[in-house]
N, C-alpha and C positions, 0 to 999 in steps of 0.2 A: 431692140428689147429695152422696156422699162427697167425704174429701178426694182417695179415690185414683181413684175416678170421673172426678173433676175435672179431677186430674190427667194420666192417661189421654189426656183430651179434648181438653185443650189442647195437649198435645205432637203429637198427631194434628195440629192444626189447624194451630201452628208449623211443622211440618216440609213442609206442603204451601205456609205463606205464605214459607219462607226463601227463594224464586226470587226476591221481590219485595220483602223486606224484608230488611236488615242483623240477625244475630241479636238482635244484643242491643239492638237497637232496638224490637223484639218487642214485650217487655212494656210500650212505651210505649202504644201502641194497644190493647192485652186490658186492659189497668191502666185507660187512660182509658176505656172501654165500659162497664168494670167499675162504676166513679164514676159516672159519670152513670146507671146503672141504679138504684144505693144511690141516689141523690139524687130520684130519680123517684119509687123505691116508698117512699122516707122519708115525703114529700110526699100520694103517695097513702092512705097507711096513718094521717097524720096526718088527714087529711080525714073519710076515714069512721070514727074515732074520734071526730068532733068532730060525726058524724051527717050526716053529706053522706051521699047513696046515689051507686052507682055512675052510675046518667043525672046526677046532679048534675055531674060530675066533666066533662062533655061540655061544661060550661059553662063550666069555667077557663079564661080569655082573661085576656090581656096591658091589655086593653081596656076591663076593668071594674076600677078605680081601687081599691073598697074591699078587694076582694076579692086582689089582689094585696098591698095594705098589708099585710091579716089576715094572710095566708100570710106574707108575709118577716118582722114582727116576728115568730111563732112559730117561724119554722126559718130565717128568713135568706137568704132567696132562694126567687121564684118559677118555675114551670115550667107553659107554659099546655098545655091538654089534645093540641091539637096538635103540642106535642112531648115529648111524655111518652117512657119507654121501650117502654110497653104498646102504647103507638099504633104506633112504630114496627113494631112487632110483628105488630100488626092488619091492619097495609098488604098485606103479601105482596107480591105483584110489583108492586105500584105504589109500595114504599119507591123512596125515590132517596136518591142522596149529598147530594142538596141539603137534605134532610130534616135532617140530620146538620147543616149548616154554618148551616143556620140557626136551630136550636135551640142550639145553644154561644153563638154570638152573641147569641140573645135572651136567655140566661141570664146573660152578664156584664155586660147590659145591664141587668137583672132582681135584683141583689142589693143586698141590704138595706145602707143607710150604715153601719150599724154592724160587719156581717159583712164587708167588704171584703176585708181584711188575711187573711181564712182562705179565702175565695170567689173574689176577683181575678184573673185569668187563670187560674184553675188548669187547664183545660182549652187551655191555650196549646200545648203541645207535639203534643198530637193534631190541635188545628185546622191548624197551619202544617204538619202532614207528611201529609194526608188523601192528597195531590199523591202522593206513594208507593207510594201503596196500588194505582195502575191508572195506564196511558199513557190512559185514559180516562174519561168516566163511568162509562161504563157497566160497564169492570173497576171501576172505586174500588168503584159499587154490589154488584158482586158481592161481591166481598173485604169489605165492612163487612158486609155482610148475613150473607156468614158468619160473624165475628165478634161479633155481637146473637146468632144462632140457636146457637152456640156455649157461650155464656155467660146465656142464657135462666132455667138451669135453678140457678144459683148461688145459695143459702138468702143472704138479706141480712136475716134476721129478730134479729138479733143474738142470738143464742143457743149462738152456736156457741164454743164456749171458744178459735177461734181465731181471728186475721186475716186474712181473706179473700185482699185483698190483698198482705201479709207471706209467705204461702202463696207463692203463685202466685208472685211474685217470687222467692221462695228457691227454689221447683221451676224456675221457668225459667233461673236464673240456674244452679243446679249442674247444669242437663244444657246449658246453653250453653256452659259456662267453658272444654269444653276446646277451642272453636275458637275462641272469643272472648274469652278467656283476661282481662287483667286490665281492658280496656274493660266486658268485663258487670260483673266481679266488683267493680268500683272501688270503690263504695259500700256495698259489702257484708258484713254481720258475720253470720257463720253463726249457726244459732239456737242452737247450745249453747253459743258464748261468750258469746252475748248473753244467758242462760237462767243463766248463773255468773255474772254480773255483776250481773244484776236480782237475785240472790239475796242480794248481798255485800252489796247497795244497801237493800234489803227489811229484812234485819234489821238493818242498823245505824237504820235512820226506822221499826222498829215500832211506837214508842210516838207517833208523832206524829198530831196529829188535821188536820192540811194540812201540805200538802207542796208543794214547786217541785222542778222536774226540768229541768235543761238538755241540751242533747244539740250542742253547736258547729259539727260536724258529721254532718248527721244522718244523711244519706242518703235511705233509703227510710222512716227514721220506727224502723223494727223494733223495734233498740234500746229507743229512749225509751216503745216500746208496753209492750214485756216489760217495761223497767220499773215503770213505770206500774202494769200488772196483778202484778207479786207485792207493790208497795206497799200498794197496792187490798186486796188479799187480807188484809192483815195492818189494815187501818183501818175503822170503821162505815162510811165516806159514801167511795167513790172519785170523785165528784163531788168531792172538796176537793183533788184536784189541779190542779198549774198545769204545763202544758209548754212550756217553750220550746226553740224547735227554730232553728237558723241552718244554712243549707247555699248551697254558693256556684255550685254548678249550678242553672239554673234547671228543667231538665228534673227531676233530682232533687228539687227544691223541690218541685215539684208535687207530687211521689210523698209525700215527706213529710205535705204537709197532707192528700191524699187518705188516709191510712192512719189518720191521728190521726181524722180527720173518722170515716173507716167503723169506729173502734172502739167509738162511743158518746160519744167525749168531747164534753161542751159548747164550743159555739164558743168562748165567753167566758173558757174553759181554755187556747184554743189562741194562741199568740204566737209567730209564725214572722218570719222574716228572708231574706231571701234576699242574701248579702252575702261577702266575704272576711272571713272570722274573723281571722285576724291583723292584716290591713291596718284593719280597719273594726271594734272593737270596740261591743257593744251598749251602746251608749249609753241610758238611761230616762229620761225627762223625764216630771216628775208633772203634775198640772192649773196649777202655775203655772209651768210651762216649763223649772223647773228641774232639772240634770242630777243623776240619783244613779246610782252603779253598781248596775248589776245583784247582786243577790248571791241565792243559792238552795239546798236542804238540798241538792241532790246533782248531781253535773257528772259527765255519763257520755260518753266518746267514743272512736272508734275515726279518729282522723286518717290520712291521706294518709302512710306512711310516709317519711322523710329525704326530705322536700319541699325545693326551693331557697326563699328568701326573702329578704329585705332589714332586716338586724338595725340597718343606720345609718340608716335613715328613722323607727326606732322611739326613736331616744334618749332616755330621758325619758320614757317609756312606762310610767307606775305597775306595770301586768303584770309589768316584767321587773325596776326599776330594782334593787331589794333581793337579786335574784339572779344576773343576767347574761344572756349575751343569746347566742343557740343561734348557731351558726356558719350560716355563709352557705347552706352546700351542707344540711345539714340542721336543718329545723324540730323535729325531734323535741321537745326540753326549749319549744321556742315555743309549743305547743301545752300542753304541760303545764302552764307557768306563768301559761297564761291559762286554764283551767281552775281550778286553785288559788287564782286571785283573784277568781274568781267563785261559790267554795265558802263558806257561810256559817259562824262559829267552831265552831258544833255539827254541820255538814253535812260530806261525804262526799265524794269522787272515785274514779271509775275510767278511766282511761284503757291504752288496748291501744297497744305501743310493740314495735317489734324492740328485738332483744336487744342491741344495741350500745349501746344508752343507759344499762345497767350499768356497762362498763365503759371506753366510750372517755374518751382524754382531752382536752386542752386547755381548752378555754369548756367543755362540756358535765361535765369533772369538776370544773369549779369549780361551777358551777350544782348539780349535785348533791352536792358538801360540802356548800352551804349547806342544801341543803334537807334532810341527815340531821343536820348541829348546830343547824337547827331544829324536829328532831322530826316534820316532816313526812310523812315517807315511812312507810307503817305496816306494809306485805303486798306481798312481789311474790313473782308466778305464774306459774314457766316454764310454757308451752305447748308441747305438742305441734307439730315440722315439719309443713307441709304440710296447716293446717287449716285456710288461708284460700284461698280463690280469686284463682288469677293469681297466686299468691306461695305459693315453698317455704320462705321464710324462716324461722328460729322466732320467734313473739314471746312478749310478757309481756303480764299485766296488774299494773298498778301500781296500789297500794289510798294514797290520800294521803287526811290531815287539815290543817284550818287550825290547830286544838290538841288536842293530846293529853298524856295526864297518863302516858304509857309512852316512852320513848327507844331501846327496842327494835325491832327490823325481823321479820317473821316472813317467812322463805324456802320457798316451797313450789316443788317438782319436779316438775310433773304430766307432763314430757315424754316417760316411758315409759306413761305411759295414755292409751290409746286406742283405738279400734275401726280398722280396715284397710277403707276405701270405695272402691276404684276407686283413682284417683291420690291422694285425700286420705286423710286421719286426721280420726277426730270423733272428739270425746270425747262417752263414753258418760254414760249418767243417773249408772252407779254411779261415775263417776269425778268426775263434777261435786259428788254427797253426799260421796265421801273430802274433795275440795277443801274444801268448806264447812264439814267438822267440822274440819280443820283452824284456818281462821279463826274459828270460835266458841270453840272451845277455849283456843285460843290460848296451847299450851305444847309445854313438851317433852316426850311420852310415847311410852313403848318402841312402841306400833303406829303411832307415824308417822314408826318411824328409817326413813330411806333415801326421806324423803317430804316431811317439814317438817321444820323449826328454826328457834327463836326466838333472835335474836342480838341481842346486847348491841351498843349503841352504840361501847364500848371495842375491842371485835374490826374491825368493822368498819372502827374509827379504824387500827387497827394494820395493817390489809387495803388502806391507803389511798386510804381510800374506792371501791375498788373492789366492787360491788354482784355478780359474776359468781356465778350460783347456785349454781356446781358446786364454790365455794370454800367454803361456809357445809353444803348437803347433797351428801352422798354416795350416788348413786342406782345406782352400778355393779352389776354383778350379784356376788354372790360369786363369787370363784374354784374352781372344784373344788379340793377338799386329797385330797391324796398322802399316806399315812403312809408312810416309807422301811421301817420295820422289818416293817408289814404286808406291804409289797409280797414281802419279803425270805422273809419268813416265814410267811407267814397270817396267822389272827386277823382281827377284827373292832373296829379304834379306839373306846374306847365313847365319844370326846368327839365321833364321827361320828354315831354312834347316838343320842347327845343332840341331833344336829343335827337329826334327823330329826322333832323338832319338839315340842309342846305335845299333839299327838293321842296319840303313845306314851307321854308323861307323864300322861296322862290315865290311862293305865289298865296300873297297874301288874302287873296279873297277867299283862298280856300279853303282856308286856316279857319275864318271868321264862319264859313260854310259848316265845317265839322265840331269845332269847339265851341262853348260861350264859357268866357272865363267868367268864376268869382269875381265880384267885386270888393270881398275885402277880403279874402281867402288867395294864397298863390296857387289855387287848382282850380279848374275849369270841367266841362260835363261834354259828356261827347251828345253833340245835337242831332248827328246825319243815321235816319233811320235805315242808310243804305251806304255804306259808305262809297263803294265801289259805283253806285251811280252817281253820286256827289262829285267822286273825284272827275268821270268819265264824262260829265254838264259842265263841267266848272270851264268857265270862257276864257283863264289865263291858261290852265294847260290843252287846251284846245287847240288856242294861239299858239302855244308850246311846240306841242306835234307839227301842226302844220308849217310853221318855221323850221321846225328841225328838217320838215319832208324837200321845203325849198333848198332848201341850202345842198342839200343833194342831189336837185333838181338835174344836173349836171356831170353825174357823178358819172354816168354808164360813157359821155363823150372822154371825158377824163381817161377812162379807163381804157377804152379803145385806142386810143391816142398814145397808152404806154403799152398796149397789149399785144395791138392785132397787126396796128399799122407797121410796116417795115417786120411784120413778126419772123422772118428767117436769122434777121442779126441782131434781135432783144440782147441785151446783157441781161439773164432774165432776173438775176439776183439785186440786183441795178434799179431794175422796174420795182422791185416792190418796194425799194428805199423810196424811189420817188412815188410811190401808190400812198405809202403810209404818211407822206408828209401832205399830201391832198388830202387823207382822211382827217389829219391833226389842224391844217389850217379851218376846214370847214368844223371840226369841232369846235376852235375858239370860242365861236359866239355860244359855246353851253358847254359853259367850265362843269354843271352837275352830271354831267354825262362823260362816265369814266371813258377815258383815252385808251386806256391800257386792255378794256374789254375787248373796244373797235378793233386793235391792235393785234390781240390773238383771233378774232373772229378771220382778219383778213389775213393771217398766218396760216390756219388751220386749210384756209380756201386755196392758199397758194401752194399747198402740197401736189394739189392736184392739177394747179395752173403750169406749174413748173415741170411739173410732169410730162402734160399734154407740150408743151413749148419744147424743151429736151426733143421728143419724139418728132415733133415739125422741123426742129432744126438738122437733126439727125439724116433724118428718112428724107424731107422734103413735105412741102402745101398739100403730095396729093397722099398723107397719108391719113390724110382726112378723108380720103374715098375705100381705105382697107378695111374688112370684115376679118376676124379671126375666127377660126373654129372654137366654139365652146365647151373647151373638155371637162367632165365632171369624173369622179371615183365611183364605178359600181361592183357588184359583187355579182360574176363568174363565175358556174366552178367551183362555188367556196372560196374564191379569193378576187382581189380588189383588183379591177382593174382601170385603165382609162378610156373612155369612151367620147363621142364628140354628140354631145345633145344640141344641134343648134348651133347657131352666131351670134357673135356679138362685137361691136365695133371698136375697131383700137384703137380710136380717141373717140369718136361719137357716138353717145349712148343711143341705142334702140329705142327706149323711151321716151328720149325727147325729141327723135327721127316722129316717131307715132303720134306725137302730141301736136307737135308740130304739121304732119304731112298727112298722118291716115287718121283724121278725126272722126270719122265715119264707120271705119272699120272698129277701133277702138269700142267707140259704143255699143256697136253691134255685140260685140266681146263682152263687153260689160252687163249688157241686157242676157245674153245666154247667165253668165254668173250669178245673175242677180235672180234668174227661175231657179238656178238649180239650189240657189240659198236660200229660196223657195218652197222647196222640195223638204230639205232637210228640216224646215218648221214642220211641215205636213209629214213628215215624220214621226216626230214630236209629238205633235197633236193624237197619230193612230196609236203611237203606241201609249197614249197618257189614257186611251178611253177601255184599253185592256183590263182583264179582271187580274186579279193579282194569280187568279188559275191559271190562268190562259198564259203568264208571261212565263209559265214552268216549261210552255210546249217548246218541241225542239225549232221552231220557229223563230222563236227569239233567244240571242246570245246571250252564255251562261252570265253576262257581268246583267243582263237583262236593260241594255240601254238600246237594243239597234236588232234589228229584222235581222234575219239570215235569210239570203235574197234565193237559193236553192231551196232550202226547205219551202218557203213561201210559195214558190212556183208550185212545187211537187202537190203543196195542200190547195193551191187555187186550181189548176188546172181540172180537177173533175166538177169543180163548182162551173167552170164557164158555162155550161150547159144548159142551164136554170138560174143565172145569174141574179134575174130580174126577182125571183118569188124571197129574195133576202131583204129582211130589215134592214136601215140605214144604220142600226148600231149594232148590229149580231157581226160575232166574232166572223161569219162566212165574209158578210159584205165587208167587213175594214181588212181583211186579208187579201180580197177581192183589190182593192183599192189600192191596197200597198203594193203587189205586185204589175198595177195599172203605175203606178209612182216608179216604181223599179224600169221600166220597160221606156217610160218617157225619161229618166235620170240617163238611159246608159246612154240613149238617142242626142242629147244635150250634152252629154262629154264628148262622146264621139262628134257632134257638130263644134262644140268648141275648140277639141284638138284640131279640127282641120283648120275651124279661121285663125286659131292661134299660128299655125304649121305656115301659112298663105301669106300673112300676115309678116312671119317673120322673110319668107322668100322677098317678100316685096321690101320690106325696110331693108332688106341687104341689097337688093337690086337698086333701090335709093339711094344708099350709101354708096356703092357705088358708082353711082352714076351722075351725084350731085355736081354741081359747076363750083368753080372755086370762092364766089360771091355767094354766095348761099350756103355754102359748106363752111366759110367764117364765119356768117351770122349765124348759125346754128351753133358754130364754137363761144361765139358770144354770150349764148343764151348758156350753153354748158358752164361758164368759166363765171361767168359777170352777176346771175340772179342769186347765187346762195351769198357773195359777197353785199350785194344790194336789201339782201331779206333781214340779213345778217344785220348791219350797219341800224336799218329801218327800225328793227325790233327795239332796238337799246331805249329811246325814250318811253316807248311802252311798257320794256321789262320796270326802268324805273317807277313808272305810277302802280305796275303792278306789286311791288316791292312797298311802297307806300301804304298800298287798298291794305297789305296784308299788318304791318307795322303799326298801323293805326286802330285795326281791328285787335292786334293783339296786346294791344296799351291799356284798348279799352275792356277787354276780357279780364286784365291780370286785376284792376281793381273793381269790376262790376259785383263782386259778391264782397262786403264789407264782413269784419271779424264780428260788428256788433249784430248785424245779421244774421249769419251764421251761428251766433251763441243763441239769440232768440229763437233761434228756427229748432239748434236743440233741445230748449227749456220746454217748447211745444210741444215738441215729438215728444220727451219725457215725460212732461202731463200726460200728453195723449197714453201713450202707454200704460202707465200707472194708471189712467181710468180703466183700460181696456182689463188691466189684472184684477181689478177689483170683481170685476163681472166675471171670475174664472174660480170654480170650487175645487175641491179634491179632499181627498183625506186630509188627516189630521197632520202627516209629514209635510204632505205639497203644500199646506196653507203654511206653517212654519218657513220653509223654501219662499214661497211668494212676499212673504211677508217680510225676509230680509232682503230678497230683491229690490223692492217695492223705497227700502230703504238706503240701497246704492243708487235711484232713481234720484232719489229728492236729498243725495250729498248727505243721508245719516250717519253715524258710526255704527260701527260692528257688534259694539258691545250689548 
């Protein structure tokens, strides 16, 4: 099962439990089903590794002493065969709810002394809300049963490049948010801030061979996962991370370890808390009981926004004592500065803050002086409004160091990128690579005015200490400019024409093609009585295209090469780092051809690369030969049911099976559709030659656009007789006709259902029946042409972007002011003569006659 599959399924299945559950209480129960399923097949999967057969497995009892040991030293917890996931499964109507309550129970009874701390209730918030689920047994059993049979089908082979449960949580959580607004979202960091965070985090600990990760506030874990995995990415062994995670809900807590746990991390990795972060700092005590702080390479968190707290119970609190203590009403800088002291001198920080903690004052701009005349502060990153759930706020992400050898601040603006979702804004892949070259970079260059700037300590001081982004970059749009003299006179501003960009400096012939400048004027005249064929002849961007088309010449081997080849053990996430740096290298040679477009183009495509890849690696090569039933929602009965119309392929589209194999049939298909679009003019036609009487009859529909194909019969059928003795435009013979039209239309659906029907039998017998050479080239064509069309289009979008830029340069001064006054003085003559030739009474000549003098600019008097 895909992720959209998945997804799918479970919104189906929430929206039938919301009678009986609280939204956002939801995910607690799918979350916990979920775990215990991982936990089950962990166990089983470790077993018959270890040479157990399946009858062996009938044998795991609570009861046999060694055999329990075995299992918890190697994974840390037993599960006897009676309450497995599988069994539950087995049972069919003889599962019960008790089934459930006493498998949770035997399993916190069942873990290992040493896995506690990651195993320990963590099934606590499911067992205490079973009670929920039904006013009785025998509802609870229903309700859970649908939830096992629901989630049955969920790959827990870890293979899958993403988080199972991180997934499902982020889906449940943005289609709950907007009725359960900041109760679901509370814990929540959307994946693309979390996805530019583990990024900032990643490259600054590339070179290290272990790593520690904290998260203060974790939530659901998400965060500290995406960290985790772009660290990983960048290290030999991501076994040599350590995570620890503190969160002070306990329902949350649970979520956390269950996330950590389903990612593959060792337990022995995991080091959770369940506690108040401010109140209750992580204290570490070694083997001789003595306390040392925590310290770790990277503190990543997304805290409780301007929480209340208690700054005088903390006096003397090493965390804060060197810089100050966050005001009552908000923890913002409290949360930061406990962060910061848990950053190791070479380690890193990211914390997510509203935007007020720039530039409010009192405690908090003291707290932040300190922390820019200590060189702390290194990156901060307006955000996009409106991209967190339950909060339209804007916030930031703040990039801090414990030392750094720069006194600089880098200001980045990403608050005008982003993608439009519904109520929110996400930023996009290409907007998270702008952000990142940014901070690699880390300067001032012309492609990042109006984006970043690197600022001097001294400015900053002189700004006092105010951090506000919009003081440091300027992201405003330009203003449209007015030339007065153009307006006045014509002509063509050329420092307008220069504005028009780096593509018309590219190619100077072109320039000389569309403009001729003034020779003693700085305006020039547009010459191209076409512009768009001008550009489309012109021999440099010709050359242009065609350069661009080589350089990609290449591109589909490229691609195959990271795609297909070896395709069962892609890192598929891996692949597209290396897909994106072939598309960057081969963009080089044409710096005016945006990166960042290329960028999202090939991002957009790999949703569905990564998809199709998931399911190969999951399932296996030949689920490139599987057909699914195609079920749609009809209405039974008066009520909605599911139904299976047909097949369709679970990776290879039908469509490009036909395009590809039954070129023939296709057209055949397309010719019936193309009579019966036929028909429907000849339609048209009979009923446009009707008398406006005639379209009263009950023949034709009350809205009077369309024949009623029974009536029509009922009035042709006694004309057959004598068909011949009718006129070719009497109402008998075009009714005649119509019903002759009616008779060959239903003969043409019904022929087209069938080859449609035929057609599909055959593309499914294709599908599966294709060989595995030919079932990847066909994946090739799926995966590679919209990346290829995609990429192709960009030098073209560019000139088309130009044709349009040039035309509207030349429109905004083609009508001059001094033109426009003359054109009215004319119309004014003209007028006033026309009045003159107009009599009336003695009032109306009076009337005309001061008209006549608002005409020609007289007074009133």
């Amino acid at each position: 099962m895909n992720k959209q599959q998945l997804a799918s399924r479970i919104w189906a299945s929430a929206n039938k439990m919301r009678s009986k559950i609280e939204a956002s209480e939801y995910k607690d129960y799918i979350l916990g089903f979920i775990f215990y399923k991982f936990l089950s097949e962990k166990e089983v999967s470790y077993l018959l590794a270890d040479e157990w057969t399946e009858n062996d497995l009938k044998d795991l009892s609570e009861n046999d002493s060694d055999t329990v040991k075995y299992v918890q030293n190697n994974i840390g917890y037993f599960i006897s065969f009676d309450n497995l996931f599988s069994t539950w499964l087995a049972r069919k109507s003889a599962f019960d709810v008790s089934d459930v309550t006493t498998a949770l129970s035997a399993f916190d009874a069942l873990i290992a002394p040493a896995y506690q701390k990651v195993f320990k209730d963590v099934f606590k918030t499911l067992q205490t809300g079973l009670d929920k689920l039904g006013e009785n047994s025998g509802a609870r059993t229903k309700a859970i049963r649908g939830l096992i049979d629901l989630i049955k089908d969920i790959p827990m082979d870890g293979k899958q490049d993403y988080d199972v449960l991180g997934f499902i949580y982020e889906y449940l959580i943005s289609n709950f948010a907007a009725n359960a607004g900041k109760k679901a979202g509370e814990f929540y960091t959307p994946h693309e801030v979390s996805t530019l965070m583990s990024q900032i985090v990643s490259w600054h600990l590339r070179d290290r061979s272990e790593i520690e990760i904290y998260d203060p506030t974790s939530g659901s874990g998400s965060l500290l996962i995406n960290i985790g995995r772009a660290a990983g990415q960048r290290m030999d062994n991501s076994d040599h991370i350590k995570y620890y995670a503190q969160e002070l809900k306990e329902a949350t807590y649970n979520l956390t370890r269950m996330n950590l746990v389903m990612r593959g991390i060792l337990p022995s990795n995991i080091i959770t808390r369940c506690g108040d972060t401010l109140d209750k700092d992580w204290p570490f005590f070694d083997e001789n009981n003595a306390y040392a702080p925590l310290y770790v390479d990277a503190v990543v968190s997304n805290p409780p926004y301007s929480q209340n707290w208690d700054p005088d119970s903390h006096k003397g609190d090493v965390r804060f004592d060197n810089y100050g203590y966050a005001p009552k009403s908000k923890a913002d800088y409290a949360f930061l500065l406990h962060d910061l002291y848990h950053v190791k001198p070479n380690g890193i920080m990211n914390i997510v803050l509203p935007h007020g903690v720039l530039f409010r004052g009192g405690e908090e701009e003291k707290i932040r002086t300190r922390l820019i005349e200590n060189d702390h502060i290194e990156t901060i990153i307006g955000l996009p409004a409106n991209i967190f759930f339950g909060t339209g706020i804007p916030t930031i992400i703040m990039v801090l160091k414990q030392k750094r050898d720069a006194s600089d601040v880098l200001f980045i603006d990403a608050s005008k990128h982003f993608l439009k979702e519904g109520k929110n804004n996400k930023l996009q892949a290409s907007d998270i690579h702008r952000i990142m070259d940014a901070v690699i970079e880390r300067k001032n260059d012309p492609k990042f005015e109006g984006f970043s700037r690197l600022v001097s300590k001294e400015e900053i001081r002189a700004n006092g200490y105010n951090l506000n982004i919009p003081r440091y970059v300027d992201s405003s749009e330009r203003e449209e400019p007015y030339d007065i003299y153009a307006m006045m006179f014509g002509g063509i501003p050329n420092s307008e024409i220069q504005n028009l960009g780096s593509c018309l400096a590219l190619f100077p012939s072109l320039k000389a093609q569309l403009f001729k400048p003034d020779a003693d004027k700085p305006y020039s005249e547009l010459i191209s009585k076409d512009v768009a064929e001008t550009i489309r002849n012109n021999a440099e961007c010709a050359s242009f295209l065609e350069s661009f088309k080589k350089a990609f010449s290449d591109f589909p081997d490229f691609l195959r090469s990271n795609l297909i080849d070896g395709i069962g053990n892609i890192q598929i996430y891996k692949a597209e780092d290396a897909i994106a740096e072939g598309i960057f290298n081969r963009l080089s040679a044409f710096p005016i051809v945006d990166k960042y477009k290329a960028y999202q183009i090939l991002d957009d495509c790999y949703k569905i690369i990564a998809q199709d890849l998931e399911i190969i690696q999951t399932e296996g090569i030949t689920a490139l030969n599987v057909v699914d039933p195609k079920m749609v929602i009809k209405k039974k009965d008066g009520k909605e049911v599911e139904v299976q119309e047909g097949w369709l392929g679970h990776i290879l589209p039908f469509d490009l099976v036909q395009k590809e194999c039954q070129g023939e049939e296709l057209k055949a298909i397309a010719d019936l559709e193309e009579e019966l679009s036929d028909i429907s003019s000849q339609y048209e036609e009979l009923l446009g030659n009707l008398s406006e009487e005639d379209k009263d009859r009950p023949f034709i529909s009350e809205d009077g656009d369309s024949f009623v194909p029974k009536e029509v019969k009922e009035f042709a059928k006694p004309l057959r007789k004598s068909e011949e003795k009718y006129e070719s435009d009497s109402l008998e013979r075009i009714l005649l006709s119509v019903d002759d039209l009616i008779e060959k239309e239903k003969g043409l659906k019904k022929s087209l259902k069938d080859k449609q029907s035929k057609l599909g039998a055959e593309t499914k017998s294709l599908i599966e029946g294709l060989d595995k050479a030919f079932g990847l080239s066909l994946l090739e064509k799926k995966l590679f042409c919209p990346i290829m069309d995609g990429i192709l289009s960009l030098p073209e979008t560019l000139l088309t972007e130009l044709t349009k830029n040039v035309a509207t340069l030349a429109d905004k001064y083609s009508t001059t002011l001094v033109q426009l006054s003359k054109d009215i003085v004319d119309s004014e003559a003209s007028l006033s003569s026309m009045l003159d030739e107009l009599k009336g009474d003695p009032f109306d000549e009076e009337g005309l006659k001061e008209f006549k003098k608002l005409l020609k600019g007289g007074n009133h008097d």
